[in-house]
N, C-alpha and C positions, 0 to 999 in steps of 0.2 A: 358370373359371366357365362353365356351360352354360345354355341356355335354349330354353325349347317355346314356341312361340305358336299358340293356338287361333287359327283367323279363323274369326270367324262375318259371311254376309249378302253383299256387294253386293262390284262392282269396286273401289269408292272402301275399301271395310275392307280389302281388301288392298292395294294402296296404301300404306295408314297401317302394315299392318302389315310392307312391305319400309320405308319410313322407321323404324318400331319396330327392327326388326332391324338396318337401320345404323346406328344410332345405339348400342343392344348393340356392335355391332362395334366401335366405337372406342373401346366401355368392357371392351377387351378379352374378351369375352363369346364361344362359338363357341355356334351349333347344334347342337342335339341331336335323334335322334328318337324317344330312348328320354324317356319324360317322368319314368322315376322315377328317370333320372340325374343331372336337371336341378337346377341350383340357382335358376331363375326361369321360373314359368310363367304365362304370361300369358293371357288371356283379353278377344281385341278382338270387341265382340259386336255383336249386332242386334238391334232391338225392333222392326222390320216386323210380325215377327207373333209371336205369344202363344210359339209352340210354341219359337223360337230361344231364346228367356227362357228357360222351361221347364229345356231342354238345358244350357243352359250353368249353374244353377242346381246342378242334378244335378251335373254332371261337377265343381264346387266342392264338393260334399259328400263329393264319392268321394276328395279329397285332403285330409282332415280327418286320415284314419293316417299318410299320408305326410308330413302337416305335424307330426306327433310323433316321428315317429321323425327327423325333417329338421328342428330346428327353427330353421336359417338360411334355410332355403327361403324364397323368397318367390314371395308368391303372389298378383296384381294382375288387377285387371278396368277395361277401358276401352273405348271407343266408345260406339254410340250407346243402348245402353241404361240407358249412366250416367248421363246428359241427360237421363235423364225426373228430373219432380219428385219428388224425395224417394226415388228410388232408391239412392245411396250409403247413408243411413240405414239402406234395407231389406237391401241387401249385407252393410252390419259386424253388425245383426242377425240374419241368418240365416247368415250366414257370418262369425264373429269370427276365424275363424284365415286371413280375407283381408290382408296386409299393405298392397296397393298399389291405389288407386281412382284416375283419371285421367280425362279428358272427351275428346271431339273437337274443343275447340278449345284444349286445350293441350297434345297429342304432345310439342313440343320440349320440355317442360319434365320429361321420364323420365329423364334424367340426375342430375338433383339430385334429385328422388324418393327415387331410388333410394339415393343418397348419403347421403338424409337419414337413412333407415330403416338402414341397415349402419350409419349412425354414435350414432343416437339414438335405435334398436331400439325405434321407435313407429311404429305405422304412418301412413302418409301419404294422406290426401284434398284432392286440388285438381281439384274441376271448376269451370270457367269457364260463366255464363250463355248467353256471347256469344264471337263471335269478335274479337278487339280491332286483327288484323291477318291480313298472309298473311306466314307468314316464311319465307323462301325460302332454300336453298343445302344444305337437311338432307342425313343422310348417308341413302343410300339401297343394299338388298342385293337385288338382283331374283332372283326363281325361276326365270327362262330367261332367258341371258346374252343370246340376241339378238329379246327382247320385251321391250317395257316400257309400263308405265301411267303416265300423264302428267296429273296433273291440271288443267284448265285455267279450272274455277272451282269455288266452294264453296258449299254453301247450297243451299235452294231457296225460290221466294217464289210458287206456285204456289199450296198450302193446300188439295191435294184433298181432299173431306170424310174420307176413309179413313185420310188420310195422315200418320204421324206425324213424316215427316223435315225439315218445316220447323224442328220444338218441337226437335228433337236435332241437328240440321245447323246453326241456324240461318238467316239471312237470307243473300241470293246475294251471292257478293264474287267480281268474274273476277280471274284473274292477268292482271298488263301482259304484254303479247305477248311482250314482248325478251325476259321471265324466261322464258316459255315456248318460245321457237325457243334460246332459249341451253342449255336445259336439253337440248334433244332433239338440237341439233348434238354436243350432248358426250355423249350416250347414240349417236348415232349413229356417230363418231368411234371409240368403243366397243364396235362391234360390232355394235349394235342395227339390226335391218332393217325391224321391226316397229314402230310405237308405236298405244298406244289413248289416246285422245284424253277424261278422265273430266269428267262434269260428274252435277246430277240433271236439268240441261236445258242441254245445250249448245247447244243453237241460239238460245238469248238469253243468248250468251258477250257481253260487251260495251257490253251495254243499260245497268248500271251507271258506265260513264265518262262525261265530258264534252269532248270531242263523243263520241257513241257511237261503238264497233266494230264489225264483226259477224264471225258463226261464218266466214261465206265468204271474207273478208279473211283470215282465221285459216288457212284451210283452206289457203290459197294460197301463204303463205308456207309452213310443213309439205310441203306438195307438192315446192318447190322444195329441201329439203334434202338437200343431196348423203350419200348410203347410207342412206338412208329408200328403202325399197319400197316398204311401203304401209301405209295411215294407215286407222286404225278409230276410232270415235266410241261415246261411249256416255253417259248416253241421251237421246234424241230425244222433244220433246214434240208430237203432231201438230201442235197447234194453232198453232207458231212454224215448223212447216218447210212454207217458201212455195214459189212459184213461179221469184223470184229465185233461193234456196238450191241450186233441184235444179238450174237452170242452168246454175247455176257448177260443179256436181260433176260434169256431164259431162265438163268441159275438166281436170278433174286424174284424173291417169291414174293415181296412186298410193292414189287415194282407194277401196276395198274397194267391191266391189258388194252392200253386204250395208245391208241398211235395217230397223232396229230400231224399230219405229211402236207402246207400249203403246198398244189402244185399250181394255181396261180393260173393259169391255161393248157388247155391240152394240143396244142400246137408247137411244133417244134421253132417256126418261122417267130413266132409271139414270144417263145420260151428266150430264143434267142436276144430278141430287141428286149428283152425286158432285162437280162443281166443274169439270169436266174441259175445258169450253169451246169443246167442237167439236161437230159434231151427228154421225150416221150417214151423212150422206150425202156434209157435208164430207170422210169419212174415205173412203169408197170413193171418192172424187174423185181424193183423192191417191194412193193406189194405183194407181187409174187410170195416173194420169201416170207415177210409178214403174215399171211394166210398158212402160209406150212409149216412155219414153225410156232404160229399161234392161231389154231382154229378158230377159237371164241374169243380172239380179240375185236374188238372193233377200230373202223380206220375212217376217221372224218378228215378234213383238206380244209381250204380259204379258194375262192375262184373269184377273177376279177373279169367282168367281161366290158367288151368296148375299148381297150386297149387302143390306143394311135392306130392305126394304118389294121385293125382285125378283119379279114374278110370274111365273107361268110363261111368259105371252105373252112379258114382258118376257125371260127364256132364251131363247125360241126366236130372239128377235132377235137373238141372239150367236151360238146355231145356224148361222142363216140367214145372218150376216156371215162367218163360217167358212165356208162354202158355196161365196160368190158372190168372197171374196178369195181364199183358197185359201191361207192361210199356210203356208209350208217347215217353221215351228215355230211353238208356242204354250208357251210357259212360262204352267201355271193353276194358281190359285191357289185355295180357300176364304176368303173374309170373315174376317177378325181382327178383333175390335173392339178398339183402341186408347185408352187410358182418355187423355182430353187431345182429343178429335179429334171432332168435329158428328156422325159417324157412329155412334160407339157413344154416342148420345142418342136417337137416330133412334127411331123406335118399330118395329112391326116384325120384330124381328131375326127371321132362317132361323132352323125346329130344325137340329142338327149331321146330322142323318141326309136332310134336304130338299138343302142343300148339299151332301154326300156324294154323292147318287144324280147331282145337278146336274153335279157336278165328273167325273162316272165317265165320263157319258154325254159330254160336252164333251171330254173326255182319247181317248176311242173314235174319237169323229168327225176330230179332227186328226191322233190317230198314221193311220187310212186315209188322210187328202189328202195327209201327210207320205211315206208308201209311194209312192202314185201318183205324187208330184214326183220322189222320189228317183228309181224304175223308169225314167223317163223318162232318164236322165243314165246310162242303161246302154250300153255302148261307148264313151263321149266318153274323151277323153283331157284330164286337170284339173291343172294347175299347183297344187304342194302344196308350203307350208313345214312341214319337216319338224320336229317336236318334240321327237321322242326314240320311245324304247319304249313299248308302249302297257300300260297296266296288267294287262289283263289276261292277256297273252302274250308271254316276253322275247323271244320269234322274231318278233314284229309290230311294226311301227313306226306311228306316228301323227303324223296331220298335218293342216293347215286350206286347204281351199279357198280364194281371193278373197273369195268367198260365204258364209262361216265355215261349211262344210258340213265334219266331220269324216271322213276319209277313212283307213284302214286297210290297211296293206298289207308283204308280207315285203322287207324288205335291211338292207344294213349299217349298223351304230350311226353308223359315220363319215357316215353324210348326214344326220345332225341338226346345223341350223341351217343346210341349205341347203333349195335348193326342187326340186323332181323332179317328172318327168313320173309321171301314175297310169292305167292305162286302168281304167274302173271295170267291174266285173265281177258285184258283186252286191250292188247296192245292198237297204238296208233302211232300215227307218223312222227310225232316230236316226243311222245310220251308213251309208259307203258302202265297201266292200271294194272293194281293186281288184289289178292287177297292177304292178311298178314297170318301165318303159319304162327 
């Protein structure tokens, strides 16, 4: 028996879907890449924004032949788009030749799903409200034997006005530490040199216990694991990463120089309506201190533009935060309105063509600071874990800075999964070419 998994959206759906896949694996199940070979194809989604839905909607209709001419196939949709209300319903009615509907807080339970469906060739719906616990020990299949994603809590309890992953995630639950260092000593025993650290705000990891934890406590034991290199974190809400926080990360040396800070808009008035709980200035503060107490770190962000009621004044203040920070990267976004969420109430909304020009002009102004930063890093020589071949060319190899800066460059297959010297040679705005030392 064979099986495809679509991942649509965020670190944490992949994640779920290397748990999906070992868990497959022990029901004797192998990978496939051909999807029309497959006897289960899966579909782990995102409802961040409108257009993810959209997608994966479509690519379930385009399997409506292949579920006739296959009619053991099955064919299941899970994650965070099943979580909205009344979405399963809308699934088996637009897509009746779906077999398999599941949520994100009940993964372990695809085994018997699936069992049920092969045994009583009815299709099966279990999505859970809530999450009832954390169950720990799943089988897990990762996509680079020596990377791996670590989750180290769940939920989120934030409620930005935009945001729909409280409604679908749930409320925050951290994993007990011991599960989490147990889990990473035995990925790292395994080869593993890499791990990312997942939460939707890890740095109020532990706010949930009695007595409280924190992310830095966390960091520190991770740090000391023997064949851990280095330890990546994702994501970071400005408004909990203090002064304490950055202190401590100077003294772990495994900890990546790379600082992930969504500020989301550069307008205090927007920052506000959106929930977000930091001001403008709060935010170039912290930058600040990030540049001075780590030169050669790099700092990329999330910007969403087109927000309800954004004026222009209120863009040029994202402009002008662009400007004066100077991000390495800006992953930007367009406004989604989310049916469930304060924001798509809002009065206001952008036409799509106001946000459009918005998004164009903001995409322009960061690929040039992105250029200028790279240019800068021409001659250095950059320590790179090497990945493998890079997509676009079997003669090139690809690999991650410290600094997650993607670095490209010619030799042999066998230096994947080690690290290698690069001198960089011709840096550009997404990527940096170099030579291998």
């Amino acid at each position: 028996m064979k099986y495809f998994i679509h991942t649509f959206g965020c670190q944490a759906n992949e994640r779920d879907s290397e748990l999906i896949a070992g868990m497959l694996k022990e029901m004797d199940y192998e990978a496939t890449r051909d999807e029309q070979e497959a006897d289960l194809i899966l579909f782990n989604t995102c409802c961040v924004r409108e257009k993810a839905e959209n997608k994966v909607f479509s690519r379930i209709g385009e399997l409506k032949e292949l579920k006739i001419k296959k009619p053991h196939l099955i064919i299941g949709v899970s994650g965070c788009m099943v979580q909205q209300d009344k979405m399963p319903a809308r699934i088996r009615r637009r897509a009746p030749h779906v077999d398999l509907i599941f949520g994100t807080h009940n993964i372990h339970e695809l085994p018997h799903l699936i069992q049920n469906i092969q045994l009583l060739h009815t299709p099966q719906v279990q999505v859970l409200p809530e999450r009832s616990g954390i169950i720990e020990g799943l089988p897990s299949q990762r996509q680079i034997p020596f990377k791996a994603l670590v989750n180290i809590t769940y939920g989120c309890n934030n409620f930005c006005t935009y945001c729909i992953v409280p409604y679908v995630r749930g409320r925050e639950k951290s994993r007990q530490s011991e599960d989490i260092l147990r889990e990473i000593t035995g990925l790292a025993q395994d080869g593993v040199m890499e791990v990312t650290l997942l939460g939707q705000n890890v740095n109020s990891y532990g706010k949930d216990f009695t007595p409280a934890a924190t992310f830095a406590d966390l960091l520190a034991e991770v740090n000391n694991i023997e064949g851990v290199r280095r330890i990546r974190y994702l994501t970071s809400h400005p408004r909990d990463f203090d002064d304490s926080l950055l202190r401590r990360i100077t003294g772990f040396e495994k900890v990546c120089r790379h600082f992930h800070l969504p500020v989301q808009s550069g307008s205090d008035r927007t920052l506000q309506r959106m929930n977000r709980g930091y001001t403008r200035e709060y935010y170039n503060g912290l930058c600040r201190k990030i540049r001075r107490l780590f030169p050669a770190a790099s700092l990329t962000t999330d910007i969403i533009v087109g927000f309800p009621g954004e004026t222009q004044e209120d863009f040029q203040d994202t402009l002008d935060l662009l400007k004066k920070t100077r991000f390495d990267m800006a992953f930007t976004f367009i406004y989604s309105p989310r049916s469930g969420t304060p924001a798509s109430k809002m009065p206001d909304q952008l036409s799509a063509s106001v946000k459009k020009t918005r998004l164009q002009q903001l995409m322009a102004l960061q690929n040039q600071i992105s250029l200028e930063i790279n240019q800068a890093l021409q001659g250095q020589v950059l320590t790179v874990l090497v990945e493998g071949v890079s997509k676009t060319s079997e003669h090139t190899l690809t690999g991650r800075t410290d600094s997650n800066k993607t670095v490209l460059f010619r030799g042999p297959r066998e230096l994947t999964g080690q690290f290698a010297e690069v001198k960089i040679t011709d840096p550009q705005t997404w990527v940096l070419k170099g030579k291998l030392l």
